[in-house]
C-alpha positions, 0 to 999 in steps of 0.5 A, spaced: 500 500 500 502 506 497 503 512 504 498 516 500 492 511 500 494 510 508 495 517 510 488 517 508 486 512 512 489 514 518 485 519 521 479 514 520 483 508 523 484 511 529 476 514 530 474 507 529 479 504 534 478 508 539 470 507 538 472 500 539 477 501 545 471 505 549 466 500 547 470 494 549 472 497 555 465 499 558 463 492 556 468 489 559 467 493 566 460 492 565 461 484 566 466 485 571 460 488 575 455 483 574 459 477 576 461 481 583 454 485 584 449 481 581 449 488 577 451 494 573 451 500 578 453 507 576 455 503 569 451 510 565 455 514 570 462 510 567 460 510 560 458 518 560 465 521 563 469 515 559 466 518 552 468 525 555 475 523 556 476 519 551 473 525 547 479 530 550 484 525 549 483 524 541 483 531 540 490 532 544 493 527 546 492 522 539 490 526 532 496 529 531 501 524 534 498 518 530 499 524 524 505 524 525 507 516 526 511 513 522 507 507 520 514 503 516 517 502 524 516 495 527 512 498 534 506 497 529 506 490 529 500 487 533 505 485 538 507 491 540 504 496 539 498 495 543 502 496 549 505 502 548 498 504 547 496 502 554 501 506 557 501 512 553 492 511 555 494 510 561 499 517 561 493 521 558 489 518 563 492 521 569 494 527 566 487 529 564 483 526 570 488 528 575 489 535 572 481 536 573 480 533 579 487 533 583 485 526 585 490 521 586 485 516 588 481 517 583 486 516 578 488 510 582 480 507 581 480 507 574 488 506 571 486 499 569 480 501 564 486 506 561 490 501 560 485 497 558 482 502 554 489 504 551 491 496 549 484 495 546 486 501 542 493 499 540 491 492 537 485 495 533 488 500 530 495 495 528 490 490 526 486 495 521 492 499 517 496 492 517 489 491 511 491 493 505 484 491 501 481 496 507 486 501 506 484 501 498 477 501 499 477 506 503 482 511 498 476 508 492 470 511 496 471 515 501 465 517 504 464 510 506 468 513 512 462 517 514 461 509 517 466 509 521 465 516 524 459 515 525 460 508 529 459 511 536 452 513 535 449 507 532 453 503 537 449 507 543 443 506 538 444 499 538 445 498 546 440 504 548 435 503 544 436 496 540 438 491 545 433 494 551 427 492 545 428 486 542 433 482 549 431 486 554 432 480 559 438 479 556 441 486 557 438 488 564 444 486 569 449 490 564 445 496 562 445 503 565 440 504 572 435 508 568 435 503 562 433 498 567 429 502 571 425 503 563 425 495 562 422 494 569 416 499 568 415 496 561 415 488 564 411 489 570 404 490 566 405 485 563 404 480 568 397 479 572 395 476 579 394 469 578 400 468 574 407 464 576 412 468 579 419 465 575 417 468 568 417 474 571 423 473 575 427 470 569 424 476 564 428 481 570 434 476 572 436 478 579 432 483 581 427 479 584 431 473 587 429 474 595 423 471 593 424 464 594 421 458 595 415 461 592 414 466 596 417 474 597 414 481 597 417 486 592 416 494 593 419 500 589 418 507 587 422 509 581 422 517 577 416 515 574 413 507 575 411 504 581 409 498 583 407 493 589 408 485 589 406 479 593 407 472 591 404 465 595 405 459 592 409 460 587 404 466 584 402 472 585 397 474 589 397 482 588 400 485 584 399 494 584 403 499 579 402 506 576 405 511 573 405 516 579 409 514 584 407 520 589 399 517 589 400 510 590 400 505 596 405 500 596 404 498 603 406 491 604 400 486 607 403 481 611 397 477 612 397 476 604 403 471 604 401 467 610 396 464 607 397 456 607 398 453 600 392 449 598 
């Protein structure tokens, strides 16, 4: 491949890289979460101040020293390039949030995902200019790289409005608090009184496992649903919810549960 044709695409090798970079790692910490937790808390609050970062990084630490790689040097092999990435992520990380927040704690707490964030970029970026037939093709049709900036928002298309529709119980441990909140409100309603608890327990994997042995109670009050679940025998004996969490009553009654199984 000739320099012209890769310089063309260095630029939009690199955007998509650190897509995928920021992608990756919020997967891979979102999964960290679920298998200590049970549940990806606060993992909105992760992926909001990762963008805004990585966003800073691009544009300073990253456009202009990617411009001016020399992509015939040896460092761009797969092998070695991701981990001098990582420590330069690593780096710019530490800079940009210790310089913001003078925190060394903070930078402590989320050094790992910088690195993480810094190897998968490497190994993308190495990988993808290594391609001499992506390289060609985007040098051919060059608005075909309108794709590849526009990868971060079909990904959060995909994640934050997608997944939430077609696999909603898939995706509830590992989504956002208010994605999970929104899938709560949308599975309630479709359950009755008389109905099994486990259908409703495996739509919401986790949410509702203190309820066990068939029997359990369940009360919450979110932004804009609220709801009241009793369950005997393995049903449900009262199920309440509205739209209106300031005028409801999601007063427990204990006698409900304690009615003998017939």
């Amino acid at each position: 491949m000739t320099t012209l044709k890769l310089n063309s695409a260095k630029q939009t090798f690199g955007f998509f890289s650190i897509t995928v970079a920021w992608t990756l790692m919020n997967l891979l910490y979102s999964i960290y979460l679920v298998s200590v937790d049970g549940k990806a808390d606060d993992i909105g609050v992760v992926i909001f101040w990762s963008g805004l970062f990585i966003a800073i990084a691009w544009v300073v630490f990253i456009i202009y020293p990617l411009n001016r790689l020399d992509h015939a040097k040896q460092i761009l092999k797969p092998h070695i390039f991701p981990f001098i990435t990582a420590i330069y992520g690593a780096l710019t990380y530490s800079v940009i949030v210790g310089g913001l927040f003078r925190s060394l704690d903070l930078v402590i707490m989320f050094l790992p995902l910088a690195l993480l964030t810094g190897f998968i970029f490497g190994l993308s970026y190495s990988l993808l200019v290594r391609s001499s037939k992506l390289v060609d093709f985007l040098y051919r049709k060059p608005l075909t790289k309108i794709i590849f900036f526009l990868s971060p928002a079909i990904i959060l298309f995909f994640v934050f409005w997608v997944l939430p529709t077609v696999a909603p119980s898939l995706i509830f441990r590992y989504t956002t608090d208010e994605n999970r909140d929104k899938i709560i409100q949308q599975t309630i309603p479709k359950f009755k009184v008389g109905d099994n608890i486990e259908p409703l327990k495996n739509a919401l994997p986790g949410y509702l496992d203190h309820i066990v042995n068939g029997r359990g109670n369940m009360s919450a009050s979110m932004e804009h649903f609220a709801f009241v679940l009793q369950v005997n025998c393995g049903k449900i004996i009262r199920l309440e919810y509205s739209t209106n969490p300031t005028d409801f009553d999601n007063t427990i009654y204990g006698k409900l549960q304690d009615q003998p199984c017939p």
